[in-house]
VOLUMSE-831472 format. One record per atom (N, C-alpha, C, O): residue in three letters; y, z, x. Coordinates in steps of 0.02 Angstrom, whole numbers, plus 50000, padded with zeros to 5 digits. Last residue first. Layout:
N
alaYZX...
END
This chain:
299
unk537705395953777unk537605389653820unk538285388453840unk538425383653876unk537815404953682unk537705407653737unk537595402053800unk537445403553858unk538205397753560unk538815400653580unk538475403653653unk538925405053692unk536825388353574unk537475384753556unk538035388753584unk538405385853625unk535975398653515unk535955394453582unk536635391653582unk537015396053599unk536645404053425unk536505407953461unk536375404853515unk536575407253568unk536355394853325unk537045397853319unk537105401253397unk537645400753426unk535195393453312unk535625387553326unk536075387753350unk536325383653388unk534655407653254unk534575404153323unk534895397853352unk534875396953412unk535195403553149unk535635410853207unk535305407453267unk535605405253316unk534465396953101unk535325394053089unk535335398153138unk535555395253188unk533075400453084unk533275394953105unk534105393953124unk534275389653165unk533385413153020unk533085412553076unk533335406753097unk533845407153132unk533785409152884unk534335413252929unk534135414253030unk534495415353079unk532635401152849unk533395398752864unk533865401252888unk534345398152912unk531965411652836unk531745405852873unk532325402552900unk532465401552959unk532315420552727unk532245422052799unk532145417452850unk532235419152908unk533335417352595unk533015412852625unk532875415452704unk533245413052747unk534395427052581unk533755424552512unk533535419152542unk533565414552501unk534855439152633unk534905430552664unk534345429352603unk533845432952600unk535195449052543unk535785445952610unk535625440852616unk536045436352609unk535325452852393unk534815449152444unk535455448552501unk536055447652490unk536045471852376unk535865462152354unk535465459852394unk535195463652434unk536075482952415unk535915484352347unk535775476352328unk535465474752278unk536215492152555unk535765484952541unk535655485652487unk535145488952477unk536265505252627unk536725504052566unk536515493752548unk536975490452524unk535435510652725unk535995506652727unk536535501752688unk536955497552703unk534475521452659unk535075521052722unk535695515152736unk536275516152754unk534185509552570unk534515515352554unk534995516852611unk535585515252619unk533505499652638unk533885499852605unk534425503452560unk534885501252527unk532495507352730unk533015503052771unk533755502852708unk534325504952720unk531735511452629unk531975515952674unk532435514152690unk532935517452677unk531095500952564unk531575504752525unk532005510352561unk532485513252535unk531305484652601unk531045487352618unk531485496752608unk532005498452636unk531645471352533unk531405475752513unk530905482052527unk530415484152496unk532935466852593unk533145472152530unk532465474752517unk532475480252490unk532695464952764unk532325463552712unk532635468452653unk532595474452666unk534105463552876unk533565469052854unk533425466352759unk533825466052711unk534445455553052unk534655461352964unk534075463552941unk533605465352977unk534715451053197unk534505456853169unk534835457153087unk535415458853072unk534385444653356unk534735444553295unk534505448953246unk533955451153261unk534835450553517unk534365449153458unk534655449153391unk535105452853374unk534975447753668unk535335446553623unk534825443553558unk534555438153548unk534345455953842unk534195451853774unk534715453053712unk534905458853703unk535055454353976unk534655457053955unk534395453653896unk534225447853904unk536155453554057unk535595449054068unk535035450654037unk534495448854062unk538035453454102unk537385455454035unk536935450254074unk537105445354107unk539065450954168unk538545449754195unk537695451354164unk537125450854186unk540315453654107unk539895459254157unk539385457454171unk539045462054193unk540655441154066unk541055444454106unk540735449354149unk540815449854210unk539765440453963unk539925435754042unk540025438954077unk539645440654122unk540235447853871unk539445449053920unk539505444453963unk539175445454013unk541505443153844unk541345447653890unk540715448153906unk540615449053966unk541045429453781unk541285430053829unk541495436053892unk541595435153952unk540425434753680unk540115430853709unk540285432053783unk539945434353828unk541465439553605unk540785445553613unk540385443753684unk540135447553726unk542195431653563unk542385433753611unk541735439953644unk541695443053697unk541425422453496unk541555420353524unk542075425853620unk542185424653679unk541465432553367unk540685431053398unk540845426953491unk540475428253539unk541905443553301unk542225439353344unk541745436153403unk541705437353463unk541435441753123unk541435442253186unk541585441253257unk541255436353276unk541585435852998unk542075435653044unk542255440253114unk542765441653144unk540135424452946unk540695427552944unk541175430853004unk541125428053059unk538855417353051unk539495417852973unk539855422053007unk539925423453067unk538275419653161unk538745414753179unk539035415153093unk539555411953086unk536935425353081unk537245425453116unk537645419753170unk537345416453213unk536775429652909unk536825424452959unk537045423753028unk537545420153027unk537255444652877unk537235436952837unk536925433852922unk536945436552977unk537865458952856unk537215454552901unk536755449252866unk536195449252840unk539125456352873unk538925455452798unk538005456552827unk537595453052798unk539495452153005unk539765457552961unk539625458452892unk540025461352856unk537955447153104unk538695446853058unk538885453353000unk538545457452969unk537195453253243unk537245455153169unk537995452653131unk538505456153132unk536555454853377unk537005448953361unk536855451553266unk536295450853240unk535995468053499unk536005463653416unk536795461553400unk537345464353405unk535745471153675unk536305467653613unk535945465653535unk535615460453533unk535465483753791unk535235479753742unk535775478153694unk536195482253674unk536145490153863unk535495489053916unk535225483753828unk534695480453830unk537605494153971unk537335489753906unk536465489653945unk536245489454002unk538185504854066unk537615508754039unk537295501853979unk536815503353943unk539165499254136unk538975500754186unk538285504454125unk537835507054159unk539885489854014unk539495486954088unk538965491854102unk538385490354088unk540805496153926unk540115496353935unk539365493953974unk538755495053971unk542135489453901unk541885496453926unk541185498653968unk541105501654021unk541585476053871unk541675475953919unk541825483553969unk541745484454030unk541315479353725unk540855476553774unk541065476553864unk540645477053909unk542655483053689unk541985489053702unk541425486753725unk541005490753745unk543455471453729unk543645479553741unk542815482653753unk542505484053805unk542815463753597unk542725461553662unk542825468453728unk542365470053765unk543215472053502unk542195469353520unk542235471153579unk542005475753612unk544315484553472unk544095476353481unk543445477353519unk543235481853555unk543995494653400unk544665491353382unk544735483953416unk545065479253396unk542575497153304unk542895496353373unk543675493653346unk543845491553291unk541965499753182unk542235503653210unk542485503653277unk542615508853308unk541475485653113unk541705494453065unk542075496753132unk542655494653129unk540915479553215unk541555476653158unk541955479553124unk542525478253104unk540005488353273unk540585484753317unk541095484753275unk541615488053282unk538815486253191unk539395491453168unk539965492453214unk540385496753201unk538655471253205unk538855477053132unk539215480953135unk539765481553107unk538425471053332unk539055469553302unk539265469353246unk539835467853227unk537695484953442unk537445480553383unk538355476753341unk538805480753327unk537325491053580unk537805489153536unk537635484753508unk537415479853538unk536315501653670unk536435497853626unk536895494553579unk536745496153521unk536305508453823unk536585508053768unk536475501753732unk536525496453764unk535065520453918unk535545518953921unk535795515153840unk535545518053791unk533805527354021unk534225528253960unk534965524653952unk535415526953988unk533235527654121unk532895523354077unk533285526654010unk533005527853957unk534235534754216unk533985527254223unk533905525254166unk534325521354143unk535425545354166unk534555546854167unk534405537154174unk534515533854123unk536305557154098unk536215554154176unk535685551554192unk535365554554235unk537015563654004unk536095563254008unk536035560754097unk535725563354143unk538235558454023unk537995568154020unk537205567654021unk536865572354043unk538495547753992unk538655548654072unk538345556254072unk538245559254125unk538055545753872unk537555542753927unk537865544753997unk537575543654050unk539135550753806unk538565555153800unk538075550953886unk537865553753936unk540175541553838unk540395547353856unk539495553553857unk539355558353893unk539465528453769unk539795532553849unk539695538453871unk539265540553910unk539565535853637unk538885535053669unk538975534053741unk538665537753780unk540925533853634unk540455539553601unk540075539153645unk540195541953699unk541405518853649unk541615525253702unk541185534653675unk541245539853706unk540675513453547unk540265513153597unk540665519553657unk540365523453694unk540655524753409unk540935519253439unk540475520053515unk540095524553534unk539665532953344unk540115528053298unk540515521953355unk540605515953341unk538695545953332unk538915541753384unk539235534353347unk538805530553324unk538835554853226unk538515559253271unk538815551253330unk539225553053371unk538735552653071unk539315557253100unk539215558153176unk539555562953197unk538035538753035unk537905541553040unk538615546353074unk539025542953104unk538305527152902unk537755528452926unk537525535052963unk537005537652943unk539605527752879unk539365528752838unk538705530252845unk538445534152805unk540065524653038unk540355531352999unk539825532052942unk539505537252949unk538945516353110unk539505513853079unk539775520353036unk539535519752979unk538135518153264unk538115516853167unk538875515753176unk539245514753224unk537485516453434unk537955518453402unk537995515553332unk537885509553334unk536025519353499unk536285511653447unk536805516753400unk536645519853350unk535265519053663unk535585519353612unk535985516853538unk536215511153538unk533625514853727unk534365511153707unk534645514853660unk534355514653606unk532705515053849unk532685516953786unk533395517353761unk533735521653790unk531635505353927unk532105509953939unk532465511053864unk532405506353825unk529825507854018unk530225508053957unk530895510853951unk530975516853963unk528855512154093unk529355504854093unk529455504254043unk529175499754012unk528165526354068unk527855518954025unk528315512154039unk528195507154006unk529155533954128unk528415532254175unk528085528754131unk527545527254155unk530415531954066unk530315529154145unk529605528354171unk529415524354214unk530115537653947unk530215531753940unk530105529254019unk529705524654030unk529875549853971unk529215549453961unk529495542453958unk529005538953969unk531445552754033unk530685555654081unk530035550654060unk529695547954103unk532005551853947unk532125548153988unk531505547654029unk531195542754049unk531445563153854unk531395557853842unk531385549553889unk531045544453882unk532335573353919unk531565572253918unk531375566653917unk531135564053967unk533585569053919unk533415567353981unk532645568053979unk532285564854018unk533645570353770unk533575562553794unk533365561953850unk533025557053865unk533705582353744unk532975579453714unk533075570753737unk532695566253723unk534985588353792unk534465589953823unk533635584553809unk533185583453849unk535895580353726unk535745577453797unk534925580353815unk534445577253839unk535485586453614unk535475579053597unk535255577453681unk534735574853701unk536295598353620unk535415598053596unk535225590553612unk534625589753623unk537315593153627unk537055597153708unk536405596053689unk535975593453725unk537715587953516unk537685586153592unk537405588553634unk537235585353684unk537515599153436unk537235594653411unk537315590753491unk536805591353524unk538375609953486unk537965612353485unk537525606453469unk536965608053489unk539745601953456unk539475603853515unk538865604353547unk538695601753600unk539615592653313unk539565600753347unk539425598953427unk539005594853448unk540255578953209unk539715582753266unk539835587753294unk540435587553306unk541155582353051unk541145578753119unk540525584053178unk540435590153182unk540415583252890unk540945584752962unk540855581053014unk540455576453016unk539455578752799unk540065579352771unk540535582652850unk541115584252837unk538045576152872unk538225584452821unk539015582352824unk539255585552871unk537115564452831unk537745564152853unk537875571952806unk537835573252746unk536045551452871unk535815562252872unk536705560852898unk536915558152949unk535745540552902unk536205540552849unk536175548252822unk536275550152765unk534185541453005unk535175535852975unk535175538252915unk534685538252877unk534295552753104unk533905549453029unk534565545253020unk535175545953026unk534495554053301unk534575556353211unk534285551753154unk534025546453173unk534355547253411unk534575553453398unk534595557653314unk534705563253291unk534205534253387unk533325536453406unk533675545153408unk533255549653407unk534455519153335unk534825525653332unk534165532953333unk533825535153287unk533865507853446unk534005510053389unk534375518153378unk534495521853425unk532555503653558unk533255501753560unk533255507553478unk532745510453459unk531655497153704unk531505503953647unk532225506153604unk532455511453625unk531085488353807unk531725490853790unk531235493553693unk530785492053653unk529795481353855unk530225486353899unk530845488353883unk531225490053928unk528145479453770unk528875479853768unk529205484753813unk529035490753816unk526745479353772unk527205474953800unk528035474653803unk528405470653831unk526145487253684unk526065480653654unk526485475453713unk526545469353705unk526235498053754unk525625498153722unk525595488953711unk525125485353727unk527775501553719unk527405499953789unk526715496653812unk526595493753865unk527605507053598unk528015499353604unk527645497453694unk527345492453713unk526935517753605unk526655511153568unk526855506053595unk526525501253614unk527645526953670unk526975523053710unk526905519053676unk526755514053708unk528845527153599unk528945523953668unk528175521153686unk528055515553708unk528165536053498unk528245525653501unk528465523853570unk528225518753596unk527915544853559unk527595543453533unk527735534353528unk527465529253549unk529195549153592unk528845549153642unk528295544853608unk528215539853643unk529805551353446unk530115546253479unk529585543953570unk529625538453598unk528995562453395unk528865556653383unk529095550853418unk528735545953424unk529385572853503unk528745571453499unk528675563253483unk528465558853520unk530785573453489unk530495570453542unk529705568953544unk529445564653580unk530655578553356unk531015570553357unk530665568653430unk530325563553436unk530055589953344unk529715583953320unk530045576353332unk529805570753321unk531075596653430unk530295595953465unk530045591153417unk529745586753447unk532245596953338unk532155593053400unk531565592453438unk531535587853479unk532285604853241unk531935599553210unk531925593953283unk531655588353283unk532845613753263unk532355618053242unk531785609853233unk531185609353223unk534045610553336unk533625613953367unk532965614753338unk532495616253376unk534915595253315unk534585600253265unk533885602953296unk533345600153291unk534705583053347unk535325585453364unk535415592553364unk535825595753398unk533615575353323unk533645577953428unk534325580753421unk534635581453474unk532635574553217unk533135575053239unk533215577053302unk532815580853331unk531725575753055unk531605574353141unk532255573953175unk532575571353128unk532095576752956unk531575583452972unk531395581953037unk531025585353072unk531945561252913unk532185565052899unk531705570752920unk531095570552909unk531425548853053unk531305550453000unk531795557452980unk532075559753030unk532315537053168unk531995544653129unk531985544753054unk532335542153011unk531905523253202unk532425527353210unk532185532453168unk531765530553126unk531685506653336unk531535512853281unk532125515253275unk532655513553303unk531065493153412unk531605496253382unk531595499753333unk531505497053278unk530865482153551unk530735486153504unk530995492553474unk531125497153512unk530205465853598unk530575470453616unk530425475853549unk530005474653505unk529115453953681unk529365461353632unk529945463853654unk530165464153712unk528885434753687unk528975444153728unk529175446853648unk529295444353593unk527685424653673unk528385426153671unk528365432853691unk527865435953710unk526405417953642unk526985415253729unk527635418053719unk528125415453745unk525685418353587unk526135414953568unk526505411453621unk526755406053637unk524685426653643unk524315421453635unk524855416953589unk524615412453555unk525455439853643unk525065434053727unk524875427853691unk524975422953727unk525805439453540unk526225439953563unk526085434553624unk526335429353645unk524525444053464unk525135438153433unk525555437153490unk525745431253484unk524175454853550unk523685450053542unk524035442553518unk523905437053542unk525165465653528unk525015461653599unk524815455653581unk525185450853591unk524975466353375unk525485463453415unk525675461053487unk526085456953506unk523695472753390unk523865465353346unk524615462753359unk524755456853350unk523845482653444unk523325478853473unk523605471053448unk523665465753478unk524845490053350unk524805490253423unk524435483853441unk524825479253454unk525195489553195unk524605487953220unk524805484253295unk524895478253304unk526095501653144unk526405493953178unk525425493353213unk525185497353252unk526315512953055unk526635505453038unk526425499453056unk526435494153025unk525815525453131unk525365521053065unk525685514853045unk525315511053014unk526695532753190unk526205529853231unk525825525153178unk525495520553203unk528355523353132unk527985527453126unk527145524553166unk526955518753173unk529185512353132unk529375518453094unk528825523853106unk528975529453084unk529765501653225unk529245505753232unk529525511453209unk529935515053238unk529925482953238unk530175488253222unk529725494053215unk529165492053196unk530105472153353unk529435475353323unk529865482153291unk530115486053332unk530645457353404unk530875462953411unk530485467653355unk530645465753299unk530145444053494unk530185446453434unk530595453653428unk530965453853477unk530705429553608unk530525435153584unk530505437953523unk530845434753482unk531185417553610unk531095420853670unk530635426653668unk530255428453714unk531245405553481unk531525412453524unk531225414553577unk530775410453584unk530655392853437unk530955392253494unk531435400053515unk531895400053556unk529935391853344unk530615388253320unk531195390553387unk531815390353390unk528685396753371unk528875390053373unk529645387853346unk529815382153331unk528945410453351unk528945403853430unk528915399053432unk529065395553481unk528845410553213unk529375413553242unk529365409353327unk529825405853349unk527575407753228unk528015401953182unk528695405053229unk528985401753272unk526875416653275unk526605407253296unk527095406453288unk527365403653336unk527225430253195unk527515427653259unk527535421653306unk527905420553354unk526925429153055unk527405427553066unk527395424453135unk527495418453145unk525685436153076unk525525427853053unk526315424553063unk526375418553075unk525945449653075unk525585446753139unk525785437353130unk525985433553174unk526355453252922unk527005451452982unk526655447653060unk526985443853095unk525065453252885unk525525445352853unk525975445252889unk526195439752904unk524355463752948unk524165455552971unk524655451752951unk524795446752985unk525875471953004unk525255472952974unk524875464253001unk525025460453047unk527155482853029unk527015475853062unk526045477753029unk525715482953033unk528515487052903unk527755488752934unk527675481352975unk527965476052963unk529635482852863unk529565487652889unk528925489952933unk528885493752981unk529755465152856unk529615469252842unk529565475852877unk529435474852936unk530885451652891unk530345453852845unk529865458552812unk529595457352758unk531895457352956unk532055451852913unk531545452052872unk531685452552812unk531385465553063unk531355468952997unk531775463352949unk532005465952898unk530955458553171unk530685457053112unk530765460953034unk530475460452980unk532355451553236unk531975456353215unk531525456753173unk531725454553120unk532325440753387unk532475441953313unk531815445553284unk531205444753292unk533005435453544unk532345439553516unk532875439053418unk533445437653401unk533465427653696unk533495428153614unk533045429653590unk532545426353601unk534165434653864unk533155430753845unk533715431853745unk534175435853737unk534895425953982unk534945432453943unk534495428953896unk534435422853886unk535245426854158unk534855423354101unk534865429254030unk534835435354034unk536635420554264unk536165427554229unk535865424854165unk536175421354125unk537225411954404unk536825413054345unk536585419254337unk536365422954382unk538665415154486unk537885416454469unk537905415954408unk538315417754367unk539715413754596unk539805412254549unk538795412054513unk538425407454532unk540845423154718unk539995419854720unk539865418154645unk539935423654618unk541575434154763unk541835427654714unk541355422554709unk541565417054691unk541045444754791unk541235440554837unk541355434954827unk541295430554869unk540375452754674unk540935454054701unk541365450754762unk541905453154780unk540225436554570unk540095444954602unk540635446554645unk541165443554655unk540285430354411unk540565433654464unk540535435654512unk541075438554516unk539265421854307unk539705428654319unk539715428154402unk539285426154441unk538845411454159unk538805415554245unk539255421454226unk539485424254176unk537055410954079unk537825411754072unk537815413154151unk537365414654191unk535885401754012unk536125404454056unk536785405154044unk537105401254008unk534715406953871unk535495405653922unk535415403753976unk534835403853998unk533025402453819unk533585408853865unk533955404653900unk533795400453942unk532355396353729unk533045395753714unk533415401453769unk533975403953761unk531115381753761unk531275389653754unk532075390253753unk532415385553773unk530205375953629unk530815375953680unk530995381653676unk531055385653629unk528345375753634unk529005375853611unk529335376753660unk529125377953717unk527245360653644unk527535366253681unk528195368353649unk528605363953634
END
């Protein structure tokens, strides 16, 4: 039988009542590849057996991710989904002419991921990573943006699916950079099954502190990636991993904390995100250590 690794952390309430909140550990598979096919299916035994909670299914497209074959790994592992895209170029929810194909496609995986079991739909799902026209966002790019999320909100609420924002890092994208960004947008959509993602990559680039913007973010966090600042290992480098920790306490996070980098050889991921070396030249071992790392700082 494997060990399962969900927290417990407490918290608070409002009557000084002191509670447990469980928060489930997932890891991405784009450690290995962009497509989920049979050789990524063969991953997920092993991936539970080293004791996560979950996988996290990345979804570029209706042709990537063999639907059936990831339920099928999944029930018959004993672990959960979660799941995580982001646009293609010529798709966009910021950009009028190109916003009916972003909601199309982004509706589109919402059913997949739903398809296989998954209730969070996470990633930078407003724009192409790394579509940067040299200025700062328009008006006209927000409003387009709210309008194709409350749709969106719509087709994510009737599959149980809630669909997560994932503020970049300047180089990645001009359009949502800090978590008070994506605030400020999630209070204008207004919409249940929409809410925020903070990843501590790009936390490291652009908050002035973690802990601060985790704790801004109570009232809309609906998903966490645990990413070191190199996306090395997670628990390396100089992340303020310890205080990250301690505000999701604080608000009572209960959701999932996934670890997350990205295979050099997958050529999309790597461009957009400027990945010119190996990060972890050993995936097994970055799995194994974060998760160590990860029970250990959430215990």
């Amino acid at each position: 039988m494997r060990s399962h690794t969900r927290q417990k952390c407490r918290r608070v309430d409002e009557t000084g009542v002191s509670q447990e909140v469980l928060v489930r550990v997932g890891l991405n598979l784009l450690a290995w590849s962009g497509t989920i096919g049979k050789t990524e299916l063969e991953l997920i035994p092993r991936i539970a057996s080293l004791g996560y909670d979950g996988v996290e299914v990345p979804i570029f497209g209706p042709d990537a991710v063999d639907v059936a074959g990831v339920a099928r790994a999944c029930r018959e592992s004993g672990i959960a989904t979660t799941a995580s895209t982001s646009l293609p170029r010529g798709a966009s929810l910021l950009e009028r002419a190109e916003r009916e194909r972003g909601v199309e496609l982004v509706g589109q995986i919402i059913g997949m991921a739903a398809d296989f079991g998954a209730t969070i739909l996470c990633g930078p799902v407003y724009a192409p990573v790394g579509a940067l026209p040299g200025r700062p966002r328009t008006l006209a790019e927000w409003d387009s943006c709210i309008l194709a999320l409350r749709r969106l909100g719509d087709v994510a609420q009737a599959r149980g699916v809630v669909l997560a924002l994932e503020p970049l890092n300047r180089f990645e994208t001009h359009f949502l950079n800090t978590a008070g960004d994506a605030l400020l947008l999630l209070d204008e959509v207004d919409h249940p099954a929409v809410g925020l993602h903070l990843d501590t990559f790009h936390m490291n680039i652009e908050e002035k502190s973690l802990v601060e913007a985790v704790r801004k973010s109570a009232r809309h966090l609906k998903h966490v990636h645990f990413s070191a600042n190199d996306r090395g290992v997670v628990g390396s480098g100089h992340v303020d991993w310890d205080g990250v920790v301690e505000a999701l306490r604080e608000i009572g996070y209960d959701g999932w904390v996934v670890a997350e980098t990205f295979a050099g050889s997958i050529p999309e991921i790597a461009a957009a995100t400027a990945i010119w070396r190996p990060i972890v030249p050993d995936t097994w071992a970055y799995a194994r250590e974060s998760l160590e790392f990860m029970r250990r700082v959430l215990a």
